[in-house]
PADO-180086 format. One line per 4 residues: their letters; for each residue x, y, z of C-alpha. Coordinates in Angstrom, 1 decimal. Layout:
<filums>
A> X:Y:Z; ...;
</filums>
This chain:
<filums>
XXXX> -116.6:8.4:22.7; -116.7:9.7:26.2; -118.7:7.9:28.8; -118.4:7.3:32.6;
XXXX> -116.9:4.9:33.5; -116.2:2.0:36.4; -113.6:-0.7:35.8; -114.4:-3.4:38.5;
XXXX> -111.3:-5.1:39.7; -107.6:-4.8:41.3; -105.5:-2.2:41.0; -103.2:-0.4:42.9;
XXXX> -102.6:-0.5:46.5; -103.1:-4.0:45.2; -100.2:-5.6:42.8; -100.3:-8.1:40.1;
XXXX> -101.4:-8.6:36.4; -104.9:-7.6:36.3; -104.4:-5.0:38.7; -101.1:-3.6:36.1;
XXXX> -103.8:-4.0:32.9; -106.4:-2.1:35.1; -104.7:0.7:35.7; -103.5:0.9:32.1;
XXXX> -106.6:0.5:30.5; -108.1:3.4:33.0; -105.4:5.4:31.2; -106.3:4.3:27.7;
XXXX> -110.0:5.9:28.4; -108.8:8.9:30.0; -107.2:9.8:26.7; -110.2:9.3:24.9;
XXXX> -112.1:11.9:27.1; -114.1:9.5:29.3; -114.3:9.5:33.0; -112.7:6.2:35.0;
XXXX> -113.0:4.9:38.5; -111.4:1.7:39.4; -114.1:0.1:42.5; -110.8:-2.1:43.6;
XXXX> -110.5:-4.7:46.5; -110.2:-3.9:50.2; -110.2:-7.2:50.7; -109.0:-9.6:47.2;
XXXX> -108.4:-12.4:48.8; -108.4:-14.4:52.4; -104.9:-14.4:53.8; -105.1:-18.5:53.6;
XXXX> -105.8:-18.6:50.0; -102.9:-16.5:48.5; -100.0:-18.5:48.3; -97.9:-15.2:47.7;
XXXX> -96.3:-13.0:50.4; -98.0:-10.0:49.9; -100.9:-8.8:48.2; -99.8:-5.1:47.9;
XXXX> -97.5:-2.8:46.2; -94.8:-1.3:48.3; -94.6:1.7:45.2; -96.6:4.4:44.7;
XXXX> -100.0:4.7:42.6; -99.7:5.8:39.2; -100.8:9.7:39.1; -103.5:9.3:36.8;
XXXX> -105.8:6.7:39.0; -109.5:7.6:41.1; -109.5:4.5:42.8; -112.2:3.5:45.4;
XXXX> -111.1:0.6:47.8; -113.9:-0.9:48.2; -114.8:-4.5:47.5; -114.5:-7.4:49.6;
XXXX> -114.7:-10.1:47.9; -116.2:-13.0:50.1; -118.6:-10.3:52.0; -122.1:-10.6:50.3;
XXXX> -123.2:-7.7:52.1; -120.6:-5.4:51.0; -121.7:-6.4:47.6; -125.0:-5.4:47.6;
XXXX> -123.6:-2.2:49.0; -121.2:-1.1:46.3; -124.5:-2.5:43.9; -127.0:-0.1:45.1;
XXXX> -124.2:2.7:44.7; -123.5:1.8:41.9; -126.7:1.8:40.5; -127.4:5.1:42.1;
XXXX> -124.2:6.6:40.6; -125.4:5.6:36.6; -122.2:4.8:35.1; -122.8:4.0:31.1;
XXXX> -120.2:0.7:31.4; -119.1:-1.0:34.3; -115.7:-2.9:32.6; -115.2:-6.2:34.5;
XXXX> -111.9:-7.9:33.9; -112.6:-12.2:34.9; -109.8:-14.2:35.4; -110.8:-16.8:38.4;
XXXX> -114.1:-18.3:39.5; -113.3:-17.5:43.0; -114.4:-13.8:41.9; -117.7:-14.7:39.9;
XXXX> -120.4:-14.1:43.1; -118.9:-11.0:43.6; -118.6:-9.6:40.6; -121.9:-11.0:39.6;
XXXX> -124.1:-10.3:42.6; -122.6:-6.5:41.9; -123.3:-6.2:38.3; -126.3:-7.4:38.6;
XXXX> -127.6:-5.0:41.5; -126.5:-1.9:39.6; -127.8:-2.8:36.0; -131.4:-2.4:38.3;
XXXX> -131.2:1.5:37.2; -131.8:0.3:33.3; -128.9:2.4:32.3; -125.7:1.1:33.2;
XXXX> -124.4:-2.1:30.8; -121.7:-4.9:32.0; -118.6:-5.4:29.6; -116.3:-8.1:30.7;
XXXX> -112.6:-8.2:29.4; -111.7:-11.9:30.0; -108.3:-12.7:30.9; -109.6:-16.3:31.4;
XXXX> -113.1:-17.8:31.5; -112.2:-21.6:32.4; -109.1:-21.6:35.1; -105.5:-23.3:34.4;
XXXX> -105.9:-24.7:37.5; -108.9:-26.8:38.2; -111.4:-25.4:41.2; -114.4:-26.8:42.6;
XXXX> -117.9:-25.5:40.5; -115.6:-23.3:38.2; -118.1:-23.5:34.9; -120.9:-23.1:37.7;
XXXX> -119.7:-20.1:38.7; -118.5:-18.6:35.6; -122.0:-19.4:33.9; -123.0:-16.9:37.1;
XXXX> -121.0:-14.6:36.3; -121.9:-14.8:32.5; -125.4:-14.3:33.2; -124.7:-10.6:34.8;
XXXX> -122.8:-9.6:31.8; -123.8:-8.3:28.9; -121.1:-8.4:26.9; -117.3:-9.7:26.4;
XXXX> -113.9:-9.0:25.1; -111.5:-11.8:24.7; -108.1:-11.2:24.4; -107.4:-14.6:22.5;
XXXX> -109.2:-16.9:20.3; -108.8:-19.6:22.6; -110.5:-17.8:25.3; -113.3:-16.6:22.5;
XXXX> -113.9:-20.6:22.1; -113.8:-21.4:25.7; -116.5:-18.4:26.0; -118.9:-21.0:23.8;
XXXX> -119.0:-23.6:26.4; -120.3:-21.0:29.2; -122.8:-18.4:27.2; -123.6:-18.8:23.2;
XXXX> -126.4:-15.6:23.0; -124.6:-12.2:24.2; -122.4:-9.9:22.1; -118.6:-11.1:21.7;
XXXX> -115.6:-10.0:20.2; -112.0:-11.0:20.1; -109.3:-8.2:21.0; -105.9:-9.3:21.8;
XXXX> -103.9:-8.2:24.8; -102.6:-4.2:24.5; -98.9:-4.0:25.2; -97.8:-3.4:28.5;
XXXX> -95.9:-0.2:28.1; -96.6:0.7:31.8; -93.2:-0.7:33.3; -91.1:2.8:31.8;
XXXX> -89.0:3.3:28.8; -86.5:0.4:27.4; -83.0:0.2:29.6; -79.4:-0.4:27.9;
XXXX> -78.4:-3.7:27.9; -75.2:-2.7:29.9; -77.1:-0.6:32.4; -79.7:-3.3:33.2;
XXXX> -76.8:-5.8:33.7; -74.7:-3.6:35.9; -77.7:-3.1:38.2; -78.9:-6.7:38.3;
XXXX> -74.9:-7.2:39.0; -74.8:-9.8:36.1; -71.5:-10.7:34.3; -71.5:-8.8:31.3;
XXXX> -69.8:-12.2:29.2; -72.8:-13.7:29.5; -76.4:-13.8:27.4; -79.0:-14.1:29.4;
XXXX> -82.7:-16.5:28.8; -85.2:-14.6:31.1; -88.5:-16.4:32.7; -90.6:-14.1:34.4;
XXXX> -93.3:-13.5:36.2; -95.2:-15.6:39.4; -94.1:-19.0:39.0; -96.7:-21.8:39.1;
XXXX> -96.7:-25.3:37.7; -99.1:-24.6:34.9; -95.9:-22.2:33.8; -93.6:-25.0:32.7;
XXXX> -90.6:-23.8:34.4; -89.6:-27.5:35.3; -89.4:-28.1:31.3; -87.2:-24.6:30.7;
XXXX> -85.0:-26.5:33.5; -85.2:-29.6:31.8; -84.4:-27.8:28.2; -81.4:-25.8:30.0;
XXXX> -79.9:-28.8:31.3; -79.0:-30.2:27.7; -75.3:-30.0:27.7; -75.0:-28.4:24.3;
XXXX> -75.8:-24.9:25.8; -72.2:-25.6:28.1; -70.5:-24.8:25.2; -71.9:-21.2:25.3;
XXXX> -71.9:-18.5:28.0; -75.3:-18.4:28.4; -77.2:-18.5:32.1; -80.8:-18.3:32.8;
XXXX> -82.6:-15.7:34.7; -85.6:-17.0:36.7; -87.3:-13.8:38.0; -90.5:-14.4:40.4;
XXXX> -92.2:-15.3:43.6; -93.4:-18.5:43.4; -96.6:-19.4:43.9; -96.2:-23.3:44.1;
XXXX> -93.4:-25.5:45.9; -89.8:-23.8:45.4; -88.1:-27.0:46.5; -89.2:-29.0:43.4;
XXXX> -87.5:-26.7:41.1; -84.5:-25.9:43.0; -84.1:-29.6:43.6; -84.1:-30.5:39.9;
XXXX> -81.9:-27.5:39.4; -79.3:-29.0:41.7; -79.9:-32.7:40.3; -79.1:-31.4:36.7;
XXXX> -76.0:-29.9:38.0; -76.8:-26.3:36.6; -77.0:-24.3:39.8; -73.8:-22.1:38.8;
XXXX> -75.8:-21.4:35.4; -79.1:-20.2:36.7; -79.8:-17.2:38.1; -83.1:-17.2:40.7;
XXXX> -84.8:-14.4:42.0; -87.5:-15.5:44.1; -89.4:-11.8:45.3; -92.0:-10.1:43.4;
XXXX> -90.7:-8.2:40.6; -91.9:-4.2:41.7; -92.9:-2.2:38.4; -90.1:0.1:39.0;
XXXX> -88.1:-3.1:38.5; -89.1:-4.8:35.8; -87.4:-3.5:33.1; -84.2:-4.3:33.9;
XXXX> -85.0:-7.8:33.7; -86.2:-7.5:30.0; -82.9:-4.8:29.1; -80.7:-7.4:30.8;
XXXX> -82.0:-10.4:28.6; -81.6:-11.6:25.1; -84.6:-13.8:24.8; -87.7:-14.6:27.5;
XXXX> -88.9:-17.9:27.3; -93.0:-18.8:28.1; -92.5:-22.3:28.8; -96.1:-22.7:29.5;
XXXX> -97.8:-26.2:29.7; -101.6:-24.3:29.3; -102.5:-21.2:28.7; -104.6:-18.6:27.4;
XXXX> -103.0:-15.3:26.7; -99.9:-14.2:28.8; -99.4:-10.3:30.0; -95.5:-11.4:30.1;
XXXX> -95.4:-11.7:26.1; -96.5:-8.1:26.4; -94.0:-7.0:28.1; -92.1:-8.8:25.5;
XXXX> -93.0:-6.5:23.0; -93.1:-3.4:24.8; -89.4:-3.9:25.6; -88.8:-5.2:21.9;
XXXX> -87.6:-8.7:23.3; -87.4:-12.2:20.9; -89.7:-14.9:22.8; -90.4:-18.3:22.9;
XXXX> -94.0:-19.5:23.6; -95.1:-23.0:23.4; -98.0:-24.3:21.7; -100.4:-24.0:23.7;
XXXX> -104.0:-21.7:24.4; -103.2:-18.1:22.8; -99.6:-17.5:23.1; -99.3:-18.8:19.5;
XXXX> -101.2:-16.3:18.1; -99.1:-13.3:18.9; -95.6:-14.7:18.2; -95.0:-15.3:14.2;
XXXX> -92.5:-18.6:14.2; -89.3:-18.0:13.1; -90.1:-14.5:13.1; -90.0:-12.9:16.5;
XXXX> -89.4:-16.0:18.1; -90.4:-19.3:18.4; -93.5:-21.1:18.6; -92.7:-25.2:20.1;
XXXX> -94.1:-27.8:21.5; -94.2:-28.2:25.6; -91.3:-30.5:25.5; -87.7:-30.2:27.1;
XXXX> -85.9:-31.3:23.7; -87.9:-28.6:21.5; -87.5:-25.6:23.7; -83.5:-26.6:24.2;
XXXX> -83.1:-26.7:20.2; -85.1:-23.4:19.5; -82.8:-21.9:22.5; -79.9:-23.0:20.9;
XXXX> -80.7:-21.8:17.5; -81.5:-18.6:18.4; -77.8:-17.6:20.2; -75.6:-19.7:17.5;
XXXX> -77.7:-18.5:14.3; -77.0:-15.0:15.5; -81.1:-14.7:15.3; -81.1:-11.5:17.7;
XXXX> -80.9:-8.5:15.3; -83.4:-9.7:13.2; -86.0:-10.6:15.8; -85.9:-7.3:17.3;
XXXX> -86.5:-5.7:13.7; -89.4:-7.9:13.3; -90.6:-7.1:17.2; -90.9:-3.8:16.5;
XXXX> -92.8:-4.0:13.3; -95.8:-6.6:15.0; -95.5:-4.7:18.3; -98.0:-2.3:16.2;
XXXX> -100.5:-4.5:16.3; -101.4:-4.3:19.9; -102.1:-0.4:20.6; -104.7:0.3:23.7;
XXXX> -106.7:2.4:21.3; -107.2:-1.3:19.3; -109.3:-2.1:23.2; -111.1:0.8:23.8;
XXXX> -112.3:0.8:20.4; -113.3:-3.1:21.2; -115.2:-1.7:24.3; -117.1:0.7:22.7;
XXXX> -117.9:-1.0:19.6; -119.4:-3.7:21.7; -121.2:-1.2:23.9; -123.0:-0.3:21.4;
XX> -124.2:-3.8:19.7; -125.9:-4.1:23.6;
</filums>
């Protein structure tokens, strides 16, 4: 089906999740024949509410991208600008991907303006509809934002529920998260270690990704710090900016008495980059105390990784128990034993073979099939 085509949202000059799934899905609809802009942020957030260093990529756009920068995202009058071109322009979907309340008047007050032209229909791809960490007015503003839409896409069942407690009338469907197979092909083991300068005697537990507290790295720290896993060479790799207090979980490192085990580094992981984390590691572990979906299990699977997710939101639904990985409760003692299993039962080998059958599952032509489908029940 080829349509035009605007995806609202992040993406590159901007960095991040969303803006990495943006740019990805623009790709998946390209193949399909349709025509894509990305309308992304000039300005995404205020300087004093990103807790990051940077909100840009210092690496260059992907080839395939028409991006507009465009939206500024507290400006009410730039919104009613991009709405009335917008509506002018006639695109048949305007793809909105909703992660954080902060975004909901924006996008809203947008989508709303250019649906005026009685043409142009609002999908929205939600990462999250209900935050992991608590704002003021968030179901306020998400039922806002629901209002402009006119359809959604969930990319797990516990989002799909959450969707109930905001909007119970428009068209829905679940679609899990594609794989991220944006980040380049898989890297040998050997070479990813040699350029991370890691000891080769080692096996290697990777958390990655922003680090921030809903994450659970103070239990992986916790787990890691059980003494059994001193009779193994094994370190951990912690590979992210954080996003909330460094010093709590360096301090616990240091209490536990693991620093010479644990491996931290603290930047932004640049796309180039990011494979040679997953080549370098045996297992990533999602210690995650809530969640909904994570892009990081998808990376997972692109890079045909064994993870371990806790029990919580989504990330569940996509890892099989005992089968790529391990599915436990958010607790120090059961992510320690599931560790453990994995290097002394030798569970590697089969893993992978298992990772590569279920990584199947999650094609992009599985969520542009979604979109379309929907667009059509509108």
């Amino acid at each position: 089906m080829e349509k035009n085509i605007v995806i609202l949202g992040p993406a590159h000059p901007l960095r991040g999740g969303i803006a990495v799934f943006n740019e990805r899905l623009t790709k998946a609809f390209q193949d399909h024949g349709s025509y894509v802009t990305i309308e992304t942020f000039k300005l995404q957030y205020p300087g004093f509410l990103f807790p990051g260093k940077t909100q840009f990529a210092d690496w260059d756009a992907p080839s395939h991208l028409n991006v507009n920068v465009s939206v500024n995202s507290i400006n009410p009058f730039n919104w009613i600008k991009i709405g009335r071109r917008l509506k002018k322009l006639k695109p048949d979907i305007i793809i909105v991907g909703y992660w954080l309340p902060f975004m909901a008047p924006c996008f809203g007050t947008i989508c709303r303006i250019a649906k005026k032209n009685r043409h142009t229909k609002a999908i929205s791809i939600l990462h999250n509809i209900i935050p992991h960490e608590g704002m003021p007015a968030s179901k306020l503003l998400s039922k806002f934002f629901a209002k402009s839409m006119d359809a959604f896409i969930a990319m797990s069942k516990s989002v799909l529920k959450d969707l109930g407690t905001i909007n119970t009338d428009k068209p829905r469907t679940f679609c899990p998260h594609p794989l991220y197979d944006n980040f380049g092909e898989k890297i040998d083991h050997v070479e990813a270690i040699k350029k991370l300068n890691l000891d080769n005697d080692y096996r290697y537990i990777l958390f990655f990704g922003l680090i921030r507290d809903y994450k659970g790295l103070d239990l992986l720290i916790k787990a890691f710090a059980d003494e059994r896993f001193r009779s193994h060479k094994i370190k951990l790799i912690i590979a992210g900016e954080f996003y909330s207090d460094e010093e709590k979980y360096t301090s616990l490192i240091n209490e536990l008495n693991i620093a010479e085990y644990v491996i931290l580094h603290n930047k932004f992981i640049p796309n180039p980059e990011v494979g040679l984390y997953f080549g370098a590691c045996d297992i990533v572990a999602q210690p995650y105390k809530s969640a909904t979906q994570s892009g990081v299990t998808q990376i997972g699977y692109h890079f045909e990784k064994p993870m371990l997710v806790t029990n919580v939101g989504g990330l569940g639904e996509i890892i099989p128990n005992n089968k790529v990985g391990y599915v436990v409760e958010p607790n120090p003692k059961d992510i320690a034993d599931k560790l453990l299993d994995f290097f002394t039962e030798d569970r590697k080998g089969k893993f992978i073979q298992n990772v590569i059958i279920e990584k199947k599952k999650y094609s992009w032509d599985t969520m542009t099939d979604a979109v379309f489908n929907t667009y059509k029940e509108i």
